[in-house]
C-alpha positions as CSV (number, residue, x, y, z in Angstrom):
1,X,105.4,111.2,91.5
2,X,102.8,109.0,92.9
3,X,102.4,105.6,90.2
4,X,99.2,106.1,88.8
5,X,97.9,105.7,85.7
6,X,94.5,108.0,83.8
7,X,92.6,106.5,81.1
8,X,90.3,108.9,80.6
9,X,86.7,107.8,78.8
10,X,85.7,109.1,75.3
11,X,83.6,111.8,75.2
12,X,84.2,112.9,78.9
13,X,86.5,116.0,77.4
14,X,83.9,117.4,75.5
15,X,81.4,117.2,78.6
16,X,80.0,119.0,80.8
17,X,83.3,116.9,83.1
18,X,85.7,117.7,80.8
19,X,86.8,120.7,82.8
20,X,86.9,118.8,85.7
21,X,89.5,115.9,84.9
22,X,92.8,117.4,84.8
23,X,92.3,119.1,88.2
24,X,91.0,115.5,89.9
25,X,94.0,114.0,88.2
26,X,96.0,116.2,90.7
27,X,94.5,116.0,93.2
28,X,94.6,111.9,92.7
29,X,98.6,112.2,91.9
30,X,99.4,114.7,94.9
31,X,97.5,112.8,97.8
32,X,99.3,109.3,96.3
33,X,102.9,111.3,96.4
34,X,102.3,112.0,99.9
35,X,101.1,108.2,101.3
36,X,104.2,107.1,99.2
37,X,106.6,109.4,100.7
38,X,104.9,107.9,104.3
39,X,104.3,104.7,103.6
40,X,105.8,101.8,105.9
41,X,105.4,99.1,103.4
42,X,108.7,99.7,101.5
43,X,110.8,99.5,104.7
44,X,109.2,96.4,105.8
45,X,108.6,94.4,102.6
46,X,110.8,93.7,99.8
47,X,109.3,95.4,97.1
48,X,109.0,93.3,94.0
49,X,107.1,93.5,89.8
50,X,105.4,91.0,89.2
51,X,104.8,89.6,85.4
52,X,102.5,86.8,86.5
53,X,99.2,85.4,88.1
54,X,101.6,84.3,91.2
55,X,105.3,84.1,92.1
56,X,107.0,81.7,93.4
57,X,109.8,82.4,95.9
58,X,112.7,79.9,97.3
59,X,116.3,79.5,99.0
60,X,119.1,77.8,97.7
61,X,121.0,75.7,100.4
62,X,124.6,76.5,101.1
63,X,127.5,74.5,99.4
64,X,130.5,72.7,101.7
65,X,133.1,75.7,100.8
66,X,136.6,75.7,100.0
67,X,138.2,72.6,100.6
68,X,142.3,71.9,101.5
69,X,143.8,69.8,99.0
70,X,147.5,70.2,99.2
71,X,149.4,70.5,96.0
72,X,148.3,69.6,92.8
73,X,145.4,68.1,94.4
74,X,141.8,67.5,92.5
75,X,139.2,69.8,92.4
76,X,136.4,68.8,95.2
77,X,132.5,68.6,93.7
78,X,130.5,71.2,95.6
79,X,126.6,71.7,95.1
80,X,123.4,73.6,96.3
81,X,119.9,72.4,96.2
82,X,116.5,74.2,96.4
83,X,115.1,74.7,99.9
84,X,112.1,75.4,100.8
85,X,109.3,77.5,98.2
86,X,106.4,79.9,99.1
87,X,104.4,81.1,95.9
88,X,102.1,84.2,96.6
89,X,99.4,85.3,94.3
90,X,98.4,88.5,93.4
91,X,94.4,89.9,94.4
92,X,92.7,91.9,92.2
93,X,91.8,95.4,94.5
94,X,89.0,97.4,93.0
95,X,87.6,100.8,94.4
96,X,85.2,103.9,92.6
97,X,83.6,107.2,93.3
98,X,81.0,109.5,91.8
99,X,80.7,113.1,91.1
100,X,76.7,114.1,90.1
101,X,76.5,116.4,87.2
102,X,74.3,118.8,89.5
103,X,78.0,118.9,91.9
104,X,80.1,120.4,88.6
105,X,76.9,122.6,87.7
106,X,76.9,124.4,91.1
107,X,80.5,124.9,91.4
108,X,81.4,122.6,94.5
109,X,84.8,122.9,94.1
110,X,85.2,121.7,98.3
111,X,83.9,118.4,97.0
112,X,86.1,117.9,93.5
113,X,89.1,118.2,96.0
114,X,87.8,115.9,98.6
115,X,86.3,112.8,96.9
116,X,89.6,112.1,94.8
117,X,91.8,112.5,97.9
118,X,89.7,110.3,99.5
119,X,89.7,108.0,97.1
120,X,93.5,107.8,96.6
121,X,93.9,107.8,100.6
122,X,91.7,104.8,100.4
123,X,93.8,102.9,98.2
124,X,97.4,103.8,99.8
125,X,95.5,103.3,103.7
126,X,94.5,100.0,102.3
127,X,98.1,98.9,101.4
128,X,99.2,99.9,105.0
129,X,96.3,97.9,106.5
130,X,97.1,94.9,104.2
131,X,100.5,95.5,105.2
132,X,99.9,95.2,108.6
133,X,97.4,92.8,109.0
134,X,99.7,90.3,107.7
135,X,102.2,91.4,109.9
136,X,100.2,91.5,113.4
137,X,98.5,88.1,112.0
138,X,102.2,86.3,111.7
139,X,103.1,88.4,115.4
140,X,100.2,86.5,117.3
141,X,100.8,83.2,115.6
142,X,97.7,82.9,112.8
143,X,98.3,81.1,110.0
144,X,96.0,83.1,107.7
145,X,94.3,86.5,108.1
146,X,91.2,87.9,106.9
147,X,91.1,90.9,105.3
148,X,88.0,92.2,103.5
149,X,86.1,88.9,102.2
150,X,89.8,87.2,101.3
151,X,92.0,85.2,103.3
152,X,95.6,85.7,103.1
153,X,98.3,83.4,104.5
154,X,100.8,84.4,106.9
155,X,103.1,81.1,106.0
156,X,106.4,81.2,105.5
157,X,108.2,79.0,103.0
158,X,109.0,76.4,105.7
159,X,105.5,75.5,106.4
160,X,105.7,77.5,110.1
161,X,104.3,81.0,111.2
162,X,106.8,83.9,109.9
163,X,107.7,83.6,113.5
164,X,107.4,80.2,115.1
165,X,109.7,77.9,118.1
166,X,110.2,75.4,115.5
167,X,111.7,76.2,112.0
168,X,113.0,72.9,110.2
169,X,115.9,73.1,108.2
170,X,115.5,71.4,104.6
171,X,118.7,69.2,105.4
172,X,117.2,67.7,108.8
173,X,119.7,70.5,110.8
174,X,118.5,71.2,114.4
175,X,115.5,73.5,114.6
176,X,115.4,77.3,115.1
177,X,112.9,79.4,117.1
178,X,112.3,83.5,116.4
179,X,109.9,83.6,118.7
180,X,110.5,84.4,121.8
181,X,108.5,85.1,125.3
182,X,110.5,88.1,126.8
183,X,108.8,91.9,127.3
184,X,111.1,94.2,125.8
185,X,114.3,95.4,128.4
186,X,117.5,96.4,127.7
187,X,119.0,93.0,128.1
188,X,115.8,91.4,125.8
189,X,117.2,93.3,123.1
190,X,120.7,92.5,123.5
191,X,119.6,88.8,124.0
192,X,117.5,88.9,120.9
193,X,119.8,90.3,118.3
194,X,122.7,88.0,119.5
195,X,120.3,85.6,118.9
196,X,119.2,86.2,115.2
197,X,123.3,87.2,114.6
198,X,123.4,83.0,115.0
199,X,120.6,82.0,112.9
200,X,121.8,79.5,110.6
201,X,121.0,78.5,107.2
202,X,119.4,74.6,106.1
203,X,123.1,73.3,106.1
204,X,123.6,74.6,109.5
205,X,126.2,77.7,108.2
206,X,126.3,80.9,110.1
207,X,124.2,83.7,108.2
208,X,125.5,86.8,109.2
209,X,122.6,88.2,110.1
210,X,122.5,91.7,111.6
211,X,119.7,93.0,113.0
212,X,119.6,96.6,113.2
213,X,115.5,97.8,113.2
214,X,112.9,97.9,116.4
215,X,109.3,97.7,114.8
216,X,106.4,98.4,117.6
217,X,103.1,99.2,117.6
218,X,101.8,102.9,118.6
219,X,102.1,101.6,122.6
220,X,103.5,104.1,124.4
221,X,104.5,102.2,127.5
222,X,106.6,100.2,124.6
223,X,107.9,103.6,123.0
224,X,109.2,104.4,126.4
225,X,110.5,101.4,127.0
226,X,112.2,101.5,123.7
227,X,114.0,104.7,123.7
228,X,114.5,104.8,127.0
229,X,117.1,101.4,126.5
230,X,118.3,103.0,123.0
231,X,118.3,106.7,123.8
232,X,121.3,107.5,125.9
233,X,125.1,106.6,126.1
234,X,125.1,105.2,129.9
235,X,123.5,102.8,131.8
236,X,121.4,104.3,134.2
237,X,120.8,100.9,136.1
238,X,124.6,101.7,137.5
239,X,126.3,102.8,139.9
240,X,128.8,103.7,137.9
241,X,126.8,104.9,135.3
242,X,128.6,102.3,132.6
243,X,128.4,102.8,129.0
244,X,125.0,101.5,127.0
245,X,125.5,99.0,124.6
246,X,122.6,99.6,122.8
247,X,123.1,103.3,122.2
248,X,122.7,104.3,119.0
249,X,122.7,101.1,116.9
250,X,118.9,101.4,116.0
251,X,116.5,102.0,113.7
252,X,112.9,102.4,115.4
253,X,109.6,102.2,113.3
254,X,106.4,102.7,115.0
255,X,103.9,101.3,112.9
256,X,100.3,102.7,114.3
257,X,98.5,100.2,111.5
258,X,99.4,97.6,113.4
259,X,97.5,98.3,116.6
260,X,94.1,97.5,114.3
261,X,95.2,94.6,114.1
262,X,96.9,93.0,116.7
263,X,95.0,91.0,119.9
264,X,94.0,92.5,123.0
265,X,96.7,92.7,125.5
266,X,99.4,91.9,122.9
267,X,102.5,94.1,122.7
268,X,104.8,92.1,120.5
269,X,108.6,94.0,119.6
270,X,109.9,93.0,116.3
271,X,113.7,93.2,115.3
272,X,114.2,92.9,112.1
273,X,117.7,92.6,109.4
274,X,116.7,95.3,106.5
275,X,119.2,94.0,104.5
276,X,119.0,90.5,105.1
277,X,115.4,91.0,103.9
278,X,116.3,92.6,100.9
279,X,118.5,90.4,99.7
280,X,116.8,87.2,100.4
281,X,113.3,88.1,100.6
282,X,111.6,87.3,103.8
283,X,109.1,89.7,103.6
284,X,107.6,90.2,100.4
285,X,105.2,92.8,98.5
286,X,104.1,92.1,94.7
287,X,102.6,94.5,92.8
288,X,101.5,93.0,89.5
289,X,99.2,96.0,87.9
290,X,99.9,99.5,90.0
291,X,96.8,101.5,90.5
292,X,95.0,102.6,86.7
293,X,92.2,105.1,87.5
294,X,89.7,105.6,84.7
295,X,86.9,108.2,83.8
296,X,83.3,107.4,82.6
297,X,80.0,108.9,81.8
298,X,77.3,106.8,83.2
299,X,73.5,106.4,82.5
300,X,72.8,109.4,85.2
301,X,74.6,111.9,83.6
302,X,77.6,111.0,87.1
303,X,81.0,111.1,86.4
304,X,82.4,107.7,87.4
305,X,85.6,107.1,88.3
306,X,87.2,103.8,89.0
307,X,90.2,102.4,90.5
308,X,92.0,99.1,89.9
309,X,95.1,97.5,91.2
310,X,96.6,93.9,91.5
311,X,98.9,93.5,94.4
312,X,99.8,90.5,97.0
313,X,101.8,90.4,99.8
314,X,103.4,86.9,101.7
315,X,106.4,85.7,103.7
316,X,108.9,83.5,102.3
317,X,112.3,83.2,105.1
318,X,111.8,83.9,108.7
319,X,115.7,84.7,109.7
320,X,114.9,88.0,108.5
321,X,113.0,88.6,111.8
322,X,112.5,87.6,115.2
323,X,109.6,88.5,118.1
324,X,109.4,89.2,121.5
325,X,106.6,89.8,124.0
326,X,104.8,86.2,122.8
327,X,103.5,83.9,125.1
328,X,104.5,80.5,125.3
329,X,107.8,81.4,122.8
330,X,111.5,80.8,123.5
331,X,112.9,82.5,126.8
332,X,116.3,84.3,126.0
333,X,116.6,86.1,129.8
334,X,116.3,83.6,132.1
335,X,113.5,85.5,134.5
336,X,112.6,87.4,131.9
């Protein structure tokens, strides 16, 4: 069930509404089920409550490990310190509709269904759009977006661009790029997820990072390109017709939101660790107050009905991704 919640006005259930606000509390709860069941956001985004005004999010640096100290020897002192922090803060979303008193005298039921499915499509499209924005801002390098009359950064933790040529390590290490310049191939994508399986943490120790989801936009030249190199068990570019390493080892999402927002001309491919995302939080969505709809008489005999949300959305580690298709990034097939 879609995670909505009705406070209803006083006096509305002995109106001329009354008879009206259980059905567009259905309608309101069944079109929210359905974006839910659709939605994007909770494959892309670690999904998090929030308790306050913002969150702050970090990493701890990796201790030394197990050391060898023959027998009887002492106990070496190991430690962890805090790496980099990104704190996000949660927006305040706001939304209404009206339905005229003349609209429940004549009967119009076509509208009662409409208007409240719009309404909660609104607010769902809106968290997709968000969503994406952020994501297609980060994908051609913009440190901020602009959604509505807000700005919203698209900083990571580190200081850089979610995706970026130079990430600093907190300890000084050498610096890490997910950014890279290749158009998507066969060999790209082989080049790329060997290339996030070695992305390293601030004291320079292997992360075991798997990569194992293709995000696009809705390109279709891209689409083809994509399951073309996934999609069968040989290697059509032999003579021999040799196996496909890439055969069925992916997760593809194609993500129409984010051809809104992305430049002209840009056709970035993402690859991204789900679970390396989850469990570190690269990618993060807050929701601090889900969506309370209230009821209300106003001064014109309408039936008001109001929406109200408080959600936030940010980036925190970038080793939870990497890009290809950008510009002046990191080249991982030479010629490519």
């Amino acid at each position: 069930m879609a995670n909505i919640t009705f406070l209803e006005g006083s006096g509305l259930n002995d109106s001329i509404f009354g008879k009206s606000q259980e059905p567009i509390k259905m309608f309101i709860e069944k079109r929210g089920e359905a974006f839910e069941q659709a939605s994007m956001i909770k494959e892309l985004f670690l999904m998090v409550s929030s308790n306050n005004w913002a969150e702050k999010y970090t990493t701890m640096t990796a201790m030394q490990g197990f050391q060898p100290v023959g027998e009887n020897g002492n106990y070496p002192v190991d430690g962890m310190q805090e790496s980099f922090s990104k704190t996000i803060e949660n927006m305040t979303w706001k939304d209404s509709f009206s339905l005229s008193r003349e609209m429940i005298d004549d009967g119009k039921l076509m509208d009662l269904k409409k208007q409240p499915a719009a309404f909660t499509a609104g607010y769902y499209r809106t968290r997709e759009r968000f969503g994406a924005a952020l994501l297609a801002g980060a994908a051609g390098g913009a440190a901020s977006v602009k959604f509505g009359d807000k700005t919203f950064s698209t900083i990571g933790a580190d200081g850089k661009g979610l995706f970026a040529k130079d990430h600093p390590s907190k300890l000084g290490k050498k610096a890490q790029s997910n950014q890279f310049s290749d158009a998507f191939s066969n060999d790209a994508l082989a080049a790329m997820e060997s290339a996030m399986q070695d992305f390293r943490g601030d004291a320079g120790e292997v992360l075991d990072v798997v990569p194992q989801t293709i995000i696009i936009p809705n390109d279709y030249k891209l689409k083809m390109d994509v399951f073309a190199a996934i999609g069968a068990d040989k290697d059509p570019d032999t003579s021999n017709n040799g196996f496909n390493f890439n055969f069925g080892r992916w997760n593809v999402i194609v993500w129409p939101y984010l051809n809104e927002f992305l430049a002209a001309g840009l056709k970035p491919w993402i690859l991204m660790d789900s679970r390396y995302n989850q469990e570190n939080g690269c990618a993060i969505w807050q929701d601090r107050v889900n969506l309370e709809v209230r009821s209300e008489l106003a001064g014109n005999d309408a039936n008001i009905w109001k929406g109200y949300a408080r959600f936030s959305a940010g980036f925190n580690d970038w080793r939870g991704f990497a890009i290809g298709g950008i510009s002046g990034g990191t080249t991982l097939v030479s010629g490519g």
